[in-house]
C-alpha positions, 0 to 999 in steps of 0.5 A, spaced: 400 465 495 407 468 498 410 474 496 416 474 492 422 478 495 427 482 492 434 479 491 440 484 492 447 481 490 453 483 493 460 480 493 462 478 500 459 474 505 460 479 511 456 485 508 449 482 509 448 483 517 449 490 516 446 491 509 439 488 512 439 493 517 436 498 511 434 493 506 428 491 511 423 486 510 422 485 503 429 483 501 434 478 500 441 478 501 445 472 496 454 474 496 457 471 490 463 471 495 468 474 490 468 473 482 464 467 480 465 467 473 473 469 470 479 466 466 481 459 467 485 458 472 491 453 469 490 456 461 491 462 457 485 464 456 486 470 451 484 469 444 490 472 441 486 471 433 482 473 435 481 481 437 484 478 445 477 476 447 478 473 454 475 466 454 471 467 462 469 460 465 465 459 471 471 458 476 470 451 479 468 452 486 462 456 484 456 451 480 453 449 486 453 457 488 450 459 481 446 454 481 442 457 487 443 464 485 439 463 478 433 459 483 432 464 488 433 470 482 427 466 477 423 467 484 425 474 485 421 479 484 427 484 482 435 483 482 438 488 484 447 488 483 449 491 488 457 489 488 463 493 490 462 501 487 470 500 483 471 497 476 472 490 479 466 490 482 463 493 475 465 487 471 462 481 477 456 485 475 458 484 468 459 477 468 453 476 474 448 479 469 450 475 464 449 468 468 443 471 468 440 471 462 440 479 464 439 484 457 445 490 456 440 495 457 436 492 464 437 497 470 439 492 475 446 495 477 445 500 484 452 501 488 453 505 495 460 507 498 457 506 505 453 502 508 448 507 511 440 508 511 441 514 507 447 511 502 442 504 501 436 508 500 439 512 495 441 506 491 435 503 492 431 508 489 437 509 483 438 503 479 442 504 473 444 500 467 451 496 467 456 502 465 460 497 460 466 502 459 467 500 466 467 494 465 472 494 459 476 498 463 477 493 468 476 487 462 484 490 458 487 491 465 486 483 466 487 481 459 493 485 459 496 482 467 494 474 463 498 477 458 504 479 462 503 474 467 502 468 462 508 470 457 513 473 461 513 468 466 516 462 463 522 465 460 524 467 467 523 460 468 527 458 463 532 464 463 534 464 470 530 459 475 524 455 476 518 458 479 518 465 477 514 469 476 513 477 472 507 482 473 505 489 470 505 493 476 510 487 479 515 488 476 516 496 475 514 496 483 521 491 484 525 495 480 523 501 484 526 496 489 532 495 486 534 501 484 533 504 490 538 499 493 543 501 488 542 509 489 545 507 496 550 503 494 553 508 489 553 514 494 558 516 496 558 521 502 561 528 502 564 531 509 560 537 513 560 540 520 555 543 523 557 549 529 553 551 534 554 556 540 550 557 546 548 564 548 546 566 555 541 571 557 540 572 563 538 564 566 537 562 559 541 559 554 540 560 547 542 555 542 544 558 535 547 555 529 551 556 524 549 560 517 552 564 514 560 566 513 560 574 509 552 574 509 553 568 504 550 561 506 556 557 509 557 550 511 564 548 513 567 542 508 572 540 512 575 542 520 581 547 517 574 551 515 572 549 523 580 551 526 578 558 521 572 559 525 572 557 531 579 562 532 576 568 530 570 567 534 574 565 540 572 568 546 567 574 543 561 576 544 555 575 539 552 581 537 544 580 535 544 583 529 536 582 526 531 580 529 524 577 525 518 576 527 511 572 523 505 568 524 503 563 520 498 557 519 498 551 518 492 548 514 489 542 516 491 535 511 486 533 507 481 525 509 485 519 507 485 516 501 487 509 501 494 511 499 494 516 505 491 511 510 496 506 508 502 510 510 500 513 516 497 506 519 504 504 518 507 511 520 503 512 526 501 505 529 507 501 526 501 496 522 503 492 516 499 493 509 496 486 510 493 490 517 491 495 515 487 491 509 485 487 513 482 492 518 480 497 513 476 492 510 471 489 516 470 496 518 467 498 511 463 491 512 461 491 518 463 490 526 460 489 532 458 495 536 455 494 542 448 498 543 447 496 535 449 491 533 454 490 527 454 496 523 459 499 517 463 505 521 465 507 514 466 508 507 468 504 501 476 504 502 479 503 495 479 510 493 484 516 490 480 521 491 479 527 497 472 528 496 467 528 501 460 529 501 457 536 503 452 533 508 458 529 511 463 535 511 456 539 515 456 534 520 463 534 521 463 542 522 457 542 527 461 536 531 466 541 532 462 546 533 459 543 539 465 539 542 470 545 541 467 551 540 466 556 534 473 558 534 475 550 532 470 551 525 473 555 519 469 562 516 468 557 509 468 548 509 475 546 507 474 543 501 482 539 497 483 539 491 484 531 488 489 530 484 489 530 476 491 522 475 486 520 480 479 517 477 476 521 483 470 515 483 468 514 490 469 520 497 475 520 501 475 515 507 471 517 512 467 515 518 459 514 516 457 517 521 460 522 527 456 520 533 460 513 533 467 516 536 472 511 536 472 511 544 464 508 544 465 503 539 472 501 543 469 496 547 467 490 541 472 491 537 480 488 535 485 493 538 487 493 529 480 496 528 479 501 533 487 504 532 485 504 524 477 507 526 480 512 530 485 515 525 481 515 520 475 518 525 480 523 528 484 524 520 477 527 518 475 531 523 481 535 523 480 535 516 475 540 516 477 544 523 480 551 523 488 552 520 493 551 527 497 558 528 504 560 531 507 566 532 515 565 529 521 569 531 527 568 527 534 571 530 541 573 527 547 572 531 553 575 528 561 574 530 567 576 526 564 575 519 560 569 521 552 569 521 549 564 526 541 563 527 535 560 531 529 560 530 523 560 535 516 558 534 510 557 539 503 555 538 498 560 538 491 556 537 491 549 536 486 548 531 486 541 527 493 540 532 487 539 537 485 531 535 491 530 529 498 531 529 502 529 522 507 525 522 514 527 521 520 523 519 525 528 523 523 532 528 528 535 531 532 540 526 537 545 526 536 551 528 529 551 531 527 553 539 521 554 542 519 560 545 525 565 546 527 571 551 526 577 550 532 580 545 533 587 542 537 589 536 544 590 537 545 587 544 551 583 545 550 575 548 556 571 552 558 565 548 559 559 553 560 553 549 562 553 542 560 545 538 562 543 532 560 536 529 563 532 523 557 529 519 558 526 512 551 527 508 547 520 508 544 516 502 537 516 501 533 511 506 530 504 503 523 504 502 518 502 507 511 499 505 508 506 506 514 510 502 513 504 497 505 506 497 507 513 496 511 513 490 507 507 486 502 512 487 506 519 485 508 516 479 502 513 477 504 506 477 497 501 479 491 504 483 488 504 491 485 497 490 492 494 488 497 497 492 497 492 498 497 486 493 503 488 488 508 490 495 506 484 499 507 479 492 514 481 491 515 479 499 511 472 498 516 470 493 522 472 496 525 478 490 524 483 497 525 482 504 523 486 510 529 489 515 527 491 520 521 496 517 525 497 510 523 493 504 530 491 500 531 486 494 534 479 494 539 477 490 533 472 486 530 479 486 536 483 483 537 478 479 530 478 475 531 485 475 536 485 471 534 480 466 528 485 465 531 492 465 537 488 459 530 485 455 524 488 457 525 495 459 520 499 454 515 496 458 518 493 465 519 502 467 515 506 471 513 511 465 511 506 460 507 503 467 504 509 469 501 511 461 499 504 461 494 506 466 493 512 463 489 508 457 485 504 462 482 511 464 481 513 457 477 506 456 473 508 463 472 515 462 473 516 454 469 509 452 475 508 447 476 500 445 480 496 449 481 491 444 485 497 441 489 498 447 490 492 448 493 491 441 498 496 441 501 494 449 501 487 445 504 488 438 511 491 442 510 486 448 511 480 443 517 483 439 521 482 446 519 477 448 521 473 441 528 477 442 528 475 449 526 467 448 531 466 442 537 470 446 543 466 448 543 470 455 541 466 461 542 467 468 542 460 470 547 458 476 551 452 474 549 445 478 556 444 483 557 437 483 558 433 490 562 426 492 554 424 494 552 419 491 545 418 489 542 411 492 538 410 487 542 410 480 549 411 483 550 418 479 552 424 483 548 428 486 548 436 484 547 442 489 541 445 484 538 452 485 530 452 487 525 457 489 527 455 496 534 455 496 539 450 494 537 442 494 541 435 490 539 432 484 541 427 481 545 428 475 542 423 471 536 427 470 530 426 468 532 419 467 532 418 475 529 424 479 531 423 486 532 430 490 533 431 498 535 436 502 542 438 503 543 435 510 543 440 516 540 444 511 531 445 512 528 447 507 525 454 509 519 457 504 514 463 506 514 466 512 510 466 518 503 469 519 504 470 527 511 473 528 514 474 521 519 468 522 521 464 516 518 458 516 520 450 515 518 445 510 518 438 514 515 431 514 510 428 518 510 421 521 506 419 515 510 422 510 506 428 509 509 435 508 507 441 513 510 447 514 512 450 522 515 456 523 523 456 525 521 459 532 518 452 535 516 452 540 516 459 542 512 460 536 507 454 534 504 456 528 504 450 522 500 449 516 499 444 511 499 450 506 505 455 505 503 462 508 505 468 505 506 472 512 501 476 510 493 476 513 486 475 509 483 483 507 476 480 508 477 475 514 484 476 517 486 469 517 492 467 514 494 467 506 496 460 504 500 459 496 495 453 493 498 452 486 498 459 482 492 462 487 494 466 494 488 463 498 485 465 504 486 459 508 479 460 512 475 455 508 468 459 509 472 465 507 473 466 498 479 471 498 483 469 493 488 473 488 493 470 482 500 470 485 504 473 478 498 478 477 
């Protein structure tokens, strides 16, 4: 008789080769590819009478694979749920166990947040029942994004243009956008100078700023206060009148989280959100390593949390130890404290293991994934090595009543500057040296050149991606796993554009938020948001009924949108009418707005339908998934419509699908729009997300 096996679940396809490295022999390994079971795709879904139950089907594409799952579960011996560790993968096991005929109290759930002998040995010998709060925590968060997405949408639509699309996050994360763009705007620069004196010391010359007028902070407004300055100190010496001096430590910064990991990735390696996704993703799943295989380099990589396990924190401090010495490792473990609002569920991203160093794994892997390893890998040993310490000296130059300074500051003992620098934003500031000469007290220093500059004060700087990250995340707007998704939705319906590295807001984009803010303000807002978020903690963490929360965002959500829909406010362009005749009825044509720019229609509809292009105009929709250029809608030879990018022939990428620019997080392959769905256009690849939620 043959021996039953094992089943173990997990979601994606690419997990299974590393898993079975520490499953052994007497498992199997079946992915469910993503959800098998959710909302339907092209209806509501919610039961608004009835307490917002979610109406979940089976998603379509999946009977032929749940129907060898429930066969090759009857044959098991034990099914084990082993799904991504976060409250999306809880609520696949949710939906997976109950296909299964599974009851509520079976311990078939087990997670691990890496994959690694220890980690799945753990998990194997710890399985759990399914933790449902999780669950309901990630039931409102999806009842609450089909409810926005479903009922904001269409009056959009209506109000403003076809096409168009609202989210929970998405929207608060574009005003964020906008109202950047109209702090720059508005500002209004104020005049300053800057003054600088070079003093000589024997062979060397001391650049000093200018500080201080009457030993009280000074900054000239205008060049009459310059004229002033630069009279009085004509042709003097400049006495040092104080010299401080200090040391100080720098402590090292905590691993990443994927917030933290995003910014530095764009920061440091100029890789974009989709990128780093991407390859943050392969690595957590498993490359090619050469000597051993495909292997998992590190752990689960949605998490807020700056946690590391005591194990993993020891070997990184005997790696050092061995590597760089005694005096790289600190007296105690340096431990970070986690933020308040994070849900602190999984360790910080870190490397698996320290004895795979980025240089031995360079060889088999992409140049993405070896540049992200090796952050990552370099992040969390600097992490847990010695504070860096430098010797300062600051220095106080009077002449007449003017005070002008420097500062000189050299490094002392490297510590975590060894393998890690942080990014700065503006390395040079004003003011500071390195090292400088010997100078005593009360000495007198010739001044060979006076500078003055004329600066006017600057406005605050557009987003990036990174900074965008960052503030989504210290206002408590989404979490680690929706980051990426939300920043990259709003490009992918053109309400944002790139400039160079900086985000800004379209006119559509601008448009939409206006609408919002004059109708939808108590709950398109970064605070409203952020509470939000909140809530859905408090289900996870407090076991509070999600259907309460959810009726409560519901019961003021409704009110608005009533209001809004009976509104006579609309930001509708009106069509321009043209001498073009349509030659299918003979009425004019109009020049209409559409999602993808102006077109003509004729002014008889709907009773004739007739479009086309503007002439000399082509239409562009999406952006190219190769070198970031628009691309082009044409029509082949046979009248099927594809997509080229605007580069050809330098470039020659095209689709039969719209691409959305950005890459698939679990393959790489390009993000295509297929109806409301952005799709991985691999088709052995079952990456898909909603586009309005």
């Amino acid at each position: 008789m043959e021996e039953k096996l094992k089943l173990v679940i997990i979601e994606s396809p690419f997990k299974r080769e590393a898993l079975k490295k520490y499953l052994g022999p007497g498992y199997e390994v079946f992915a469910t590819k993503g959800h098998i079971r959710d909302l339907p795709q092209k209806a509501f879904g919610i039961d608004l009478k009835n307490n917002f139950e979610p109406k979940y089907e089976i998603v379509p594409d999946k009977k032929e694979l749940i129907n060898e799952l429930k066969k090759k579960a009857s044959q098991a011996e034990q099914v084990l749920i082993a799904t991504d560790p976060d409250r999306e993968g809880e609520a696949i096991s949710w939906h997976v166990a109950n296909i299964l005929g599974f009851k509520p109290e079976q311990t078939c759930r087990i997670e691990f947040n890496e994959i690694s002998k220890k980690a799945v040995t753990k998990a194997l010998e710890n399985p759990r029942k399914i933790d449902l709060k999780l669950v309901n925590a990630q039931q409102a968060r999806r009842v609450l994004d089909r409810l926005v997405g479903y009922k904001l949408s269409p009056i959009l639509c209506k109000k403003i243009a076809p096409k168009l699309s609202a989210g929970r996050v998405q929207s608060v994360a574009l005003k964020l956008v906008v109202d950047r763009e109209k702090e720059i705007e508005n500002f209004v620069p104020e005049e300053f100078w800057t003054v600088s004196a070079m003093l000589k010391k024997e062979e060397n010359e001391i650049k000093a700023t200018l500080a201080s007028y009457k030993k009280k902070k000074f900054v000239p407004k205008n060049k009459e206060e310059v004229d002033k300055l630069l009279e009085e100190v004509k042709g003097k010496d400049f006495k040092v009148a104080e010299i401080k001096k200090s040391k100080t430590k720098s402590h090292a910064p905590a691993p990443f989280t994927t917030s933290t990991m995003q910014q530095d990735a764009l920061n440091k390696l100029g890789m974009t959100l989709s990128r780093t996704t991407s390859s943050a993703q392969q690595l957590y799943e498993g490359v090619e390593i050469k000597g051993e295989g495909k292997i998992a380099l590190i752990t689960y990589i949605r998490t807020d949390s700056v946690r590391v396990s005591t194990d993993a924190q020891n070997a990184c401090r005997e790696f050092i130890k061995e590597k760089y010495g005694d005096e790289f490792v600190p007296e105690k473990p340096n431990n970070y404290h986690t933020k308040e609002s994070a849900q602190d569920a999984h360790e910080a991203i870190r490397p698996i293991t320290m004895d795979i160093t980025p240089e031995m794994a360079k060889e088999t892997l992409t140049n993405d994934n070896y540049r992200l390893y090796k952050l990552i890998y370099e992040r969390f040993l600097a992490s847990q090595m010695s504070e860096a310490e430098y010797s300062n000296v600051s220095v106080t130059f009077d002449c007449a009543d003017y005070g002008f300074k420097v500062n000189g500051k050299t490094m002392e003992f490297p510590g975590y500057t060894k393998v890690y620098k942080e990014f700065v934003e503006e390395e040079n500031k004003e003011g500071m040296a390195g090292k400088l000469p010997k100078l005593e007290e009360g000495e007198y220093l010739p001044c060979t050149k006076i500078t003055p500059e004329q600066k006017f004060t600057k406005p605050p700087v557009r987003y990036t991606e990174a900074s965008l990250v960052k503030a989504m995340e210290e206002k408590g707007i989404g979490r680690p796993a929706t980051y990426a998704a939300t920043i990259t939705i709003l490009q992918t319906r053109h309400y944002t554009e790139k400039e160079g590295r900086y985000l800004h807001p379209t006119e559509l984009g601008r448009k939409i938020n206006t609408y919002l803010e004059q109708f939808f303000s108590g709950v398109i807002n970064v605070k409203f948001t952020a509470h939000m978020e909140q809530r859905l903690d408090d289900i996870a963490n407090k076991d509070e009924d999600w259907h309460n929360v959810v009726s409560n965002f519901w019961n003021g959500f409704e009110n608005l949108l009533v209001k809004a829909d009976a509104s006579s406010v609309t930001m509708k362009e009106p069509p321009k009418e043209t001498d073009i005749v349509c030659e299918k009825c003979g009425g004019k044509m109009l020049i209409r707005n559409g999602r993808y720019g102006q077109f003509l229609a004729c002014s008889n509809f709907p009773k004739c339908k007739n479009t086309k292009p503007i002439e000399g105009q082509v239409k562009k929709v999406g952006k190219c998934p190769e070198c970031g250029s628009s691309m082009e809608e044409r029509k082949s030879k046979k009248g099927k419509i594809f997509y080229s990018c605007e580069r050809y022939p330098e470039c020659k990428y095209m689709s039969w699908d719209i691409p959305t620019g950005e890459k698939c997080p679990k393959c790489s392959s390009p993000l295509v729009i297929k109806g409301k769905k952005i799709k991985c256009s691999n088709n052995t690849c079952d990456y898909e997300k909603e586009q309005g939620e």
